[in-house]
C-alpha positions as CSV (number, residue, x, y, z in Angstrom):
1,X,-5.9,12.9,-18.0
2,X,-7.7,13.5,-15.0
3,X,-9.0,9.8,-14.4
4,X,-5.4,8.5,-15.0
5,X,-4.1,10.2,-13.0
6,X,-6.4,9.7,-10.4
7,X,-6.7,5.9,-11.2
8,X,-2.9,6.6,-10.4
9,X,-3.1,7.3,-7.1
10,X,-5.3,4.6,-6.1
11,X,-3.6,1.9,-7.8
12,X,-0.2,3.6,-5.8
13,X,-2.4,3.6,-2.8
14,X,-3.4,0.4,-2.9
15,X,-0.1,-1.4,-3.8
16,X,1.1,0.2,-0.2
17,X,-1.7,-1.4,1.6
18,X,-0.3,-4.5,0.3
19,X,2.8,-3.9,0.9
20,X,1.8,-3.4,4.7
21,X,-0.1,-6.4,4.6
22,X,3.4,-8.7,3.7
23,X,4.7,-7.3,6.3
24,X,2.4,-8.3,8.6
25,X,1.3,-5.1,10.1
26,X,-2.5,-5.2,8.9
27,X,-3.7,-8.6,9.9
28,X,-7.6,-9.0,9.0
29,X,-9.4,-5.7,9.0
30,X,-6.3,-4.2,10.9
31,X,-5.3,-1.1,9.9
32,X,-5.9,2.7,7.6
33,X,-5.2,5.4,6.1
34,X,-6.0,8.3,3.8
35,X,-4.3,10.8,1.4
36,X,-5.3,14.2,0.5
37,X,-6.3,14.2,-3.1
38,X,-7.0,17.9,-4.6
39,X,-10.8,17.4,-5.7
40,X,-10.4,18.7,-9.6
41,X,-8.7,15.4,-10.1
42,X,-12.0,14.0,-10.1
43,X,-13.4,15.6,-13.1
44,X,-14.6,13.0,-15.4
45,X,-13.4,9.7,-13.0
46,X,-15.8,6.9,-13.6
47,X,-18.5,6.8,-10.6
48,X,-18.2,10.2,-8.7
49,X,-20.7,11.2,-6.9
50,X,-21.4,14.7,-7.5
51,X,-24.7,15.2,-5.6
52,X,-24.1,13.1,-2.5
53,X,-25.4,13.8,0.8
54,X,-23.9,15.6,3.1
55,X,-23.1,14.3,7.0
56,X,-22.5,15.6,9.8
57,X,-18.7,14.7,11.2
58,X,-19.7,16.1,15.1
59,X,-16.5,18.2,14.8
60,X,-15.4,21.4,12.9
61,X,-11.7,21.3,11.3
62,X,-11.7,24.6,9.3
63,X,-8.1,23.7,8.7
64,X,-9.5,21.3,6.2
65,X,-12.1,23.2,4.4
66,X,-13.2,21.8,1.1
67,X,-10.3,19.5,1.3
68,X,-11.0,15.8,-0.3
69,X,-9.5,12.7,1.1
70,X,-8.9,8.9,-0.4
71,X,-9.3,6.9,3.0
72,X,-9.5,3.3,3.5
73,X,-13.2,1.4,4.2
74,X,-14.3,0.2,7.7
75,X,-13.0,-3.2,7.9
76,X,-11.4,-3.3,4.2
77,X,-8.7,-6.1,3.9
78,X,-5.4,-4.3,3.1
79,X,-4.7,-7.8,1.2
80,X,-7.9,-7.3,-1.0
81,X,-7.7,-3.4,-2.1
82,X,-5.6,-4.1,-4.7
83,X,-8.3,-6.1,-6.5
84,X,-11.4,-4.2,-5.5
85,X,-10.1,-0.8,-4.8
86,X,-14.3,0.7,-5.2
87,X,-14.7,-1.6,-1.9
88,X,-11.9,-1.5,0.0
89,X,-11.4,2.8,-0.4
90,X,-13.3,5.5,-1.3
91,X,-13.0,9.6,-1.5
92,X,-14.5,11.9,0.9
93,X,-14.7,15.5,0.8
94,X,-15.7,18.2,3.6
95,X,-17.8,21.4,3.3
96,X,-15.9,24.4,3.2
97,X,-16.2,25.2,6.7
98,X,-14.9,21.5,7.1
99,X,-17.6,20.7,9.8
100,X,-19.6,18.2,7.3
101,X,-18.4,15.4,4.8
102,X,-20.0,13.1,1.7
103,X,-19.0,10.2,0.1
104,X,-17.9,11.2,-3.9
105,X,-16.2,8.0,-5.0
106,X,-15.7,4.3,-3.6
107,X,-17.0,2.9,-0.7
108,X,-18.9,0.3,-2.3
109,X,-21.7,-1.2,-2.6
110,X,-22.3,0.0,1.2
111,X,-19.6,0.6,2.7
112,X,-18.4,3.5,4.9
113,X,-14.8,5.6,6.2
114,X,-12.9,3.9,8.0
115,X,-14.1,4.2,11.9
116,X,-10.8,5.5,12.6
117,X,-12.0,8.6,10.1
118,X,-12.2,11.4,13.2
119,X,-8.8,10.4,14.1
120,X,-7.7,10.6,10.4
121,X,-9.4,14.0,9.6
122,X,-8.1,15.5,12.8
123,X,-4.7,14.1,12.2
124,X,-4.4,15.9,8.9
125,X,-5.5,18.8,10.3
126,X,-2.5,19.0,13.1
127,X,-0.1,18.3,10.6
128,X,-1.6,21.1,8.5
129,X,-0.7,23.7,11.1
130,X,2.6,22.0,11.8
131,X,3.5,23.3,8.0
132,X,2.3,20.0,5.9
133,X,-0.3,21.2,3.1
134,X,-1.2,20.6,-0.4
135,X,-2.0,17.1,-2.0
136,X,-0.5,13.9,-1.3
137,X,0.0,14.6,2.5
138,X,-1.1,11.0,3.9
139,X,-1.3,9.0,7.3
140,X,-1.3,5.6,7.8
141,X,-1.7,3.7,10.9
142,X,-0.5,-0.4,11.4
143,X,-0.3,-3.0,13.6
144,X,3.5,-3.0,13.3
145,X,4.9,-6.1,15.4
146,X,8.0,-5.2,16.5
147,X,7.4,-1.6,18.0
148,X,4.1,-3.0,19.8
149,X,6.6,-6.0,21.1
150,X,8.8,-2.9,22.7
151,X,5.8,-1.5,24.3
152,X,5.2,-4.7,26.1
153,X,8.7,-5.3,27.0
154,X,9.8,-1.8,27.9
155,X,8.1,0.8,29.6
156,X,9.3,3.3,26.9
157,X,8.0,7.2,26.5
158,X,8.5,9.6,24.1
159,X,12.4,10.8,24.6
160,X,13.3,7.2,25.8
161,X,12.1,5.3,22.6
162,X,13.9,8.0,20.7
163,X,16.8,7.8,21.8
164,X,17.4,4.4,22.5
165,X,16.0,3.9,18.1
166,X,18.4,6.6,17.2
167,X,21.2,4.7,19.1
168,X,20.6,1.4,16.9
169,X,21.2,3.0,13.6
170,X,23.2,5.3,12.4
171,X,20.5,6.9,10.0
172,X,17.6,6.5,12.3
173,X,18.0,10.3,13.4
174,X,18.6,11.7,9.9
175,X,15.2,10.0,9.0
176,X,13.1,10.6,12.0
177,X,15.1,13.7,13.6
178,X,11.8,15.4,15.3
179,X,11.6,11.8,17.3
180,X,8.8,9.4,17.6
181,X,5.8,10.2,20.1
182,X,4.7,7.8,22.6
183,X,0.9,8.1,23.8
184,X,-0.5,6.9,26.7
185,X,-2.9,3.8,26.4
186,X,-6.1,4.7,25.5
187,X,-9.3,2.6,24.5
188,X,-9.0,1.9,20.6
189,X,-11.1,3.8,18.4
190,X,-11.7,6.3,21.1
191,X,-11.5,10.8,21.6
192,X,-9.1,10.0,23.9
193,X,-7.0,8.2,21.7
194,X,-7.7,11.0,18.9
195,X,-6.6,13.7,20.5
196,X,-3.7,12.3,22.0
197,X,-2.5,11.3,18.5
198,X,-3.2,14.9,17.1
199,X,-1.1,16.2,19.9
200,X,1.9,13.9,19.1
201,X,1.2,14.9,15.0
202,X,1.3,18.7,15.6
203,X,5.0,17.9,16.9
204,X,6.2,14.7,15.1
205,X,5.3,12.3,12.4
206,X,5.3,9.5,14.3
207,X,3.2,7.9,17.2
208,X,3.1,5.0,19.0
209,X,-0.2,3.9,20.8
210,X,1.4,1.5,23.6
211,X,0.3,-2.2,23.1
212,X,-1.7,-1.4,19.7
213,X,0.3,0.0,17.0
214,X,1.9,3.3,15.2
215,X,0.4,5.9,13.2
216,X,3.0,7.8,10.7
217,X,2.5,11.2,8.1
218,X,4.0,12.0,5.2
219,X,4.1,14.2,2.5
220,X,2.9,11.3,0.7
221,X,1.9,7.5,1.4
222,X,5.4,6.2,0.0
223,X,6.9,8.4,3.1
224,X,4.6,8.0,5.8
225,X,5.5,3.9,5.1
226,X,8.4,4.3,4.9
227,X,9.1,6.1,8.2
228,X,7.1,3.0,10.2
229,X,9.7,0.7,8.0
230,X,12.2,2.6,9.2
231,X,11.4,2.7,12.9
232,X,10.1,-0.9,12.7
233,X,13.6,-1.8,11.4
234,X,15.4,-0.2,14.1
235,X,13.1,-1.7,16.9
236,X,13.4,-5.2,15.7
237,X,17.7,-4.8,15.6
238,X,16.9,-4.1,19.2
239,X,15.0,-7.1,19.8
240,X,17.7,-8.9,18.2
241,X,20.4,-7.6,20.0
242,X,18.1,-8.1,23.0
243,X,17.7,-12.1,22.6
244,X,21.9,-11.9,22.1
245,X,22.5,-10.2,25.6
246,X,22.5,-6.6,24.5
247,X,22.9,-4.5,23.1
248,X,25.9,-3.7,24.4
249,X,26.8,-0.8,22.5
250,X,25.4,2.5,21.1
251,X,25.3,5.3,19.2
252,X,26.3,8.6,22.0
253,X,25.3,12.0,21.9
254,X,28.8,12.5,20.3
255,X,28.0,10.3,17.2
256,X,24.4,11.4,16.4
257,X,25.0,15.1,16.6
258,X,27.5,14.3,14.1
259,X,24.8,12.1,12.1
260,X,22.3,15.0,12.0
261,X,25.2,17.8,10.7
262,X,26.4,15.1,8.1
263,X,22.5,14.8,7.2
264,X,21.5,18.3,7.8
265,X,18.8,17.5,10.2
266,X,18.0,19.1,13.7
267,X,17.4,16.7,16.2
268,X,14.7,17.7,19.2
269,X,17.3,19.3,21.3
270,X,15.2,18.0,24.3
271,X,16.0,14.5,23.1
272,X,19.5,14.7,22.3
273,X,20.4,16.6,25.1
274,X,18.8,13.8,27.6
275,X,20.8,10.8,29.3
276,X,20.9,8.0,27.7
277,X,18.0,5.7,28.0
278,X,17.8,3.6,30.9
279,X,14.5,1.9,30.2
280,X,12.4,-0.5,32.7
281,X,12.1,-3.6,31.6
């Protein structure tokens, strides 16, 4: 029961890195991601590790303690994950005080995390204390083409982007009411970019890194993609309306408080209440 069901997870797993993939969002070795898998499940899988070494991660996330993660391999091929899930994922789990990890499961023959794994940790742990526990909480980071095409063509931040998304379609807000964050550039793979990602997650579920890509949670993998679908969507109607001469039109203040009340939702009040974007092109 307990190796179906985790064979379950990876095989649901790695069907979304696919699915990423066809979209074009993980060219080559481009992109990761990780879900929180409760570590019992592993009882009786087929090649744990149960007396791995331990290794020091160089940070303490106590938030995490004892937690176990499926994460993608450094440099795996979203493509190719599908058909060699033991090389392109694996499972790690931290110490209790969640300062040290091992490898249980995957990774192989020699493989590693993914380099993006500080990011990933620390990314779970901010969305822990903004109320997102238990198993099946995921992140996922892509190269998604059309939000990294607004970053070059607009100068966009955080209440801008929103807005001006929300305004495209009309349930843009109802799915991403808390709005999307927008970090400054910073040097890919870097603390920098880490922690300015963890501060946008402790807020959001959504982040844009500025001529890179987007990093999305969920309460599962299914939702975290389907958030950066969602935005993705929304910025490539802009695009659209953009090569037509517009757009010309958009959804007000009016029409989106309306959205979120139909939809139950409450909007950043920060967001809604601010003009209407006016971005520099």
């Amino acid at each position: 029961m307990a190796d179906s069901s985790f064979d379950a997870l990876v095989e649901r797993t790695a069907r979304c890195a696919r699915d990423m993939w066809l979209n074009g969002w993980a060219e080559g070795g481009a992109g990761n991601l990780s879900v929180r898998v409760d570590p019992a499940r592993l009882g009786g899988v087929e090649g744990v590790r149960e007396e791995a070494a331990w290794i020091e991660a160089g940070f303490e996330l106590p938030e995490l303690g004892g937690a176990a993660f499926l994460m993608s391999a450094r440099g795996s091929l979203f493509r190719c994950i599908q058909d060699r899930p033991r090389e392109g994922c694996g499972v790690i789990e931290l110490d209790p005080g969640g300062g040290r990890y091992r490898v249980i499961w995957g990774f192989e023959p020699a493989g590693s995390p993914s380099s993006e794994i500080q990011s990933h940790l620390a990314g779970h742990a901010a969305r822990v204390r903004a109320g997102d526990r238990g198993e099946g909480c995921a992140l996922a980071h892509v190269h998604a083409s059309n939000l990294v095409a607004l970053t070059c063509a607009l100068s966009p931040d955080t209440i801008s982007i929103t807005r001006l998304l929300w305004s495209l379609h009309s349930e843009c807000i109802a799915l991403f009411p808390e709005g999307i964050e927008v970090a400054g550039w910073c040097l890919p793979g870097s603390p920098a970019l880490s922690r300015a990602t963890v501060r946008g997650l402790e807020k959001r579920r959504l982040v844009l890194w500025p001529f890179h890509g987007v990093v999305a949670a969920g309460r599962s993998l299914d939702e975290a993609v389907g958030l950066i679908e969602t935005v993705e969507k929304a910025a490539g109607i802009y695009l659209k309306a953009a090569a037509a001469g517009g757009p010309s039109a958009r959804l007000g203040e009016k029409e989106l408080t309306e959205i979120a009340e139909r939809f139950g939702v409450t909007p950043d009040p920060e967001i809604l209440g601010s003009p209407a974007p006016g971005l520099e092109q």
